[in-house]
N, C-alpha and C positions, 0 to 999 in steps of 0.2 A: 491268474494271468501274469500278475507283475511278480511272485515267486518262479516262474517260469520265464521270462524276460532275465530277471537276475543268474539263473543257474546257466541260462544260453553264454551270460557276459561271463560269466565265473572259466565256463568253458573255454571260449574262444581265450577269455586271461589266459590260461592254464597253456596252452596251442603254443600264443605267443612268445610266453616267459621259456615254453621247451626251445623254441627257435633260435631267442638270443642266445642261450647258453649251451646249447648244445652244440653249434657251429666250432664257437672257438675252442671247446674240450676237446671237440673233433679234429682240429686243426693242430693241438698238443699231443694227441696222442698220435698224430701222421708223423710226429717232427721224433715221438719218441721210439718210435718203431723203426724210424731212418737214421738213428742213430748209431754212431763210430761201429764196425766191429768190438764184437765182445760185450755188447750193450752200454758201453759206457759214455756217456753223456759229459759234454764240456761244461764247466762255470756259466762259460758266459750263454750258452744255448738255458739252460735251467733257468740264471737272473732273468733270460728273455721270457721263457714263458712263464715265470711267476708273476711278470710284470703284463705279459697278456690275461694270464689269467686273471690278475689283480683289476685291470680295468673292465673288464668282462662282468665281473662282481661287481662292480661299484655301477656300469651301464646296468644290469639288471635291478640293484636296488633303484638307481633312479627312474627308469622306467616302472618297478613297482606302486614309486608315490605317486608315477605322474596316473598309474590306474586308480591308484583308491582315493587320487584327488578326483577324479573325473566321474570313479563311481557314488562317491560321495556328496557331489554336485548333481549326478543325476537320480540320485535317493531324494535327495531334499528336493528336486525340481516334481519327483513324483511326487512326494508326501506333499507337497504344494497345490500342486492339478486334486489330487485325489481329497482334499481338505475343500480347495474350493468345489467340485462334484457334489461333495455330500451338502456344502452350504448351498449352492446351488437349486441343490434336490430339496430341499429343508425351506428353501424363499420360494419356491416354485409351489410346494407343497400349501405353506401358509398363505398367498396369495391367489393361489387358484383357487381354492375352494370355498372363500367368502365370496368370490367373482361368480362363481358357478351357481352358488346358490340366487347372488342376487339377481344372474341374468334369468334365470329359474324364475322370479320373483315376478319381473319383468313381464316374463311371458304370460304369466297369469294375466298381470295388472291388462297388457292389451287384450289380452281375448276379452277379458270383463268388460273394458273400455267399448270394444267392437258390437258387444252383446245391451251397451248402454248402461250397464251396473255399474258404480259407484266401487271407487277402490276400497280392498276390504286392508280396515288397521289394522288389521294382523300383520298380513303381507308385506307393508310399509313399516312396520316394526321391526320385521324381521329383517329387512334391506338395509335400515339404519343399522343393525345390532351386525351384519356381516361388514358393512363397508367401516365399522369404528374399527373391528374386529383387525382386519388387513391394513387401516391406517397407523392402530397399534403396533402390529408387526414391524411394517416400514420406519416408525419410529423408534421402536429401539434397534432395529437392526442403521440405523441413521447412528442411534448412541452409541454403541459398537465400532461402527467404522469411525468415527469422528467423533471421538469422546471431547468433552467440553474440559477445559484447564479448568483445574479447581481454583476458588476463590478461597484462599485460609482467612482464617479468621478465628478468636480462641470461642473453642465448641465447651458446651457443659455436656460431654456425651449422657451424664444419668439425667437429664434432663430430657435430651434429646431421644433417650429408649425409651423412656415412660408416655411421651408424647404419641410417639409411635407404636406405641402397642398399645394405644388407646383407640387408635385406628381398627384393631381387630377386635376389640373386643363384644361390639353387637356380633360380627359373625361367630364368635365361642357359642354366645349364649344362645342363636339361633340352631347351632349342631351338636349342645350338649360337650363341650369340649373343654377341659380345665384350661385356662391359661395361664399360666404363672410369670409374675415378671420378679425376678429377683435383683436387682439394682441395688446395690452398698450407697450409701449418701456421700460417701467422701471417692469420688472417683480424679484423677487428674483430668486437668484442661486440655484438652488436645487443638492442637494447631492443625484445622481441618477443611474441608466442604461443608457445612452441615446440610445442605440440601442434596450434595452427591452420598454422602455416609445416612441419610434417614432411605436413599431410595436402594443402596446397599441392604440394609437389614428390612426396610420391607419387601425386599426381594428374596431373601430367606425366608422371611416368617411366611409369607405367600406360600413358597415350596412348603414349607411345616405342613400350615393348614390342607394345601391341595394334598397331599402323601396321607393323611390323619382321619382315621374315621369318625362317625360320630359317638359319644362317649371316650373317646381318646384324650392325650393330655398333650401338651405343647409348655415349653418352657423357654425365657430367658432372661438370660443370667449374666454377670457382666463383673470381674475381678483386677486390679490394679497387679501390672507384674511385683516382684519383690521389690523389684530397687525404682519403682514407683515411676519407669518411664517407658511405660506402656501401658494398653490397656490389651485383657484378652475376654471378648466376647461370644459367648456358647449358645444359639437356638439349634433346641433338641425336642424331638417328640418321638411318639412309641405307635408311627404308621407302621403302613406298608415295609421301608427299607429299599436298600439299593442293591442289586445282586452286585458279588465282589468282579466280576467283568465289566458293569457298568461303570464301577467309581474311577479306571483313567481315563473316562469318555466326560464325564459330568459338564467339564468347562468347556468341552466345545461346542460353540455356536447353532443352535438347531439341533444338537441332541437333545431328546427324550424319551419317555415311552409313558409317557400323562396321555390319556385321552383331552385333546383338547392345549396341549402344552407348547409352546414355540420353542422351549430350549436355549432360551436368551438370557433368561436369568440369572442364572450361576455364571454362565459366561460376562454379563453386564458387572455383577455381583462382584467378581474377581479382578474387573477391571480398575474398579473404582477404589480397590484394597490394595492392589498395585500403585495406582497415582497418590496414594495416602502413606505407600514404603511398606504396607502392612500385606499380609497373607493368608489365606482360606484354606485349612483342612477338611478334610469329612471323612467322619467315621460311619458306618452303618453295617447294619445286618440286617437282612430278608427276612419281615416277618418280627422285627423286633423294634426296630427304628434308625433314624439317624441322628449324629451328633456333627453340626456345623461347628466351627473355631473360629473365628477373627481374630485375629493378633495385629494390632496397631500402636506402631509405636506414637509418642506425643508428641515428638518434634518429627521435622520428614528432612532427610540430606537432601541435598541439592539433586544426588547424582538421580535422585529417584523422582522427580520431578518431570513431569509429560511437558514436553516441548510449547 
C-alpha cells in the first residue's frame, strides 16, 4: 500500500514538474515563431528569453526541493507511524496474552469456588507466572522508553564478566552446554554503569543460551583495543543463527521470532552501548551461530552522554 501511495506522489511530482516548465518553453517558442521576417530574432528578444528561461529553471529546481523536502518528511512521518504499529502490535501481543491466560485462570478459579472446591495451586501458579510475565514486558518496555542516566564510576569490567556469567552457569550444566568465559586478567578500567553494562551482557548471553541447543557451546571473550582505550567484547555460540533478512531488524523493539521472546533485549542491549559511546555488531549464519561484538570505549565524550 505505501509503495503505491509513493508511485501515485512520484506521479502527480512528474504532472506538476511537466506544468511548470512546459508553459514558459511554450511561451518561447510563440515568441520564436513571431519573429522578424527571415527568422531572425533580435539581441534583446533572445537576452529576454534566456533570462525567462533562466528563471523557469531555477523555479523548477526550487520547486523540486520543496518536493523531496516534503517527500522526505512524509517517508519519515511513515516510517514513524509504521515503527510505532509494529511496536504497538508487539506490546498488544505481550500483554494480551498473559491477561488472556490469567482471565482463563480466573474462570476456573470461580466455577470451582461456585462448585465449593478449593482453589487448585496450579492455577494460582500459573496466574502468578503470567502476570510477572507482562509486569516484565512493561518493565523493560518502561527501560526502553525512559532509560535511566548512567551513574559512572571506574568498573573492573573482567571482574564484572566473570560475576556475570556465573549467573549462567547452573543453567550450562542443566542443558549440557559448554560455557566458556575467556576474560584476559589485565583489561582497562572503564568509566561506566556497572549495573546498566552487567544487564547489557546478560542480555546477550540470554539471547546465546535461548538461540543454543542442548549439548551446544556458548562463549565469552573480552580483548583490550590496541592502543588500550577500549575494550571489545564477543558472546558467540553455535545455535540456531539469524536468517541474513532478519539481522536489520534485530534492534528493533518487539522484534523476534523466539517462541516465547519480547524482542526487547537487543534493543535494551543496544541502548545501554549507545549511553556508554560504545556499539553492537552481529554476525550470524542460519544453522551455524551467532557472533555478538561490543565495542566500548574507556572514557565516554560528553557529546555521547543521554541527557
Amino acid at each position: 500500500v505505501i509503495a503505491i501511495v509513493w508511485l501515485g506522489l512520484l506521479i502527480v511530482m512528474s504532472w506538476l514538474k511537466a506544468l511548470v516548465i512546459a508553459r514558459p518553453l511554450e511561451q518561447i517558442q510563440e515568441s520564436l515563431q513571431a519573429a522578424t521576417p527571415g527568422g531572425k530574432v533580435s539581441k534583446y528578444d533572445l537576452e529576454a528569453m534566456a533570462a525567462e528561461l533562466q528563471a523557469t529553471i531555477l523555479q523548477l529546481l526550487r520547486k523540486e526541493q520543496e518536493h523531496e523536502n516534503a517527500l522526505a518528511s512524509s517517508m519519515a512521518r511513515a516510517e514513524q507511524l509504521a515503527c510505532l504499529g509494529e511496536m504497538a502490535a508487539g506490546l498488544t501481543h505481550e500483554i494480551k496474552n498473559p491477561l488472556a491466560a490469567v482471565m482463563a485462570a480466573l474462570e476456573t478459579l470461580v466455577q470451582d469456588a461456585k462448585r465449593g472446591e478449593a482453589p487448585q495451586p496450579e492455577i494460582l501458579a500459573q496466574m502468578l507466572r503470567e502476570l510477572q510475565r507482562a509486569h516484565k514486558t512493561l518493565d523493560r518496555l518502561l527501560t526502553l522508553a525512559r532509560p535511566a542516566k548512567p551513574q559512572r564510576v571506574k568498573v573492573d569490567l573482567a571482574k564484572l564478566l566473570r560475576e556475570m556469567a556465573t549467573l549462567f552457569e547452573p543453567r550450562a550444566r542443566r542443558r549440557n552446554i559448554t560455557f566458556e568465559v575467556r576474560i584476559p586478567r589485565a583489561l582497562p578500567t572503564l568509566e561506566a554503569d556497572p549495573d546498566l553494562l552487567s544487564q547489557l551482557f546478560i542480555n546477550l548471553v540470554t539471547n546465546a543460551f535461548q538461540a543454543t541447543p542442548p549439548n551446544g557451546a556458548i562463549m565469552v571473550s573480552a580483548t583490550p583495543f590496541p592502543q588500550n582505550d577500549g575494550v571489545a567484547v564477543m558472546v558467540s555460540d553455535n545455535g540456531c543463527g539469524i536468517p541474513k533478512e532478519n539481522l536489520p531488524r534485530v534492534f528493533e523493539p518487539f522484534f523476534t521470532t523466539k517462541e516465547g521472546g519480547t524482542g526487547l533485549g537487543l534493543a535494551i542491549a543496544q541502548q545501554i552501548a549507545s549511553q556508554h559511546g560504545g556499539t553492537i555488531r552481529i554476525d550470524s549464519q542460519p544453522g551455524q551461530g551467532t557472533q555478538v561484538l561490543v565495542l566500548l570505549p574507556v572514557q565516554v565524550q560528553r557529546t555521547t552522554e543521554e541527557p
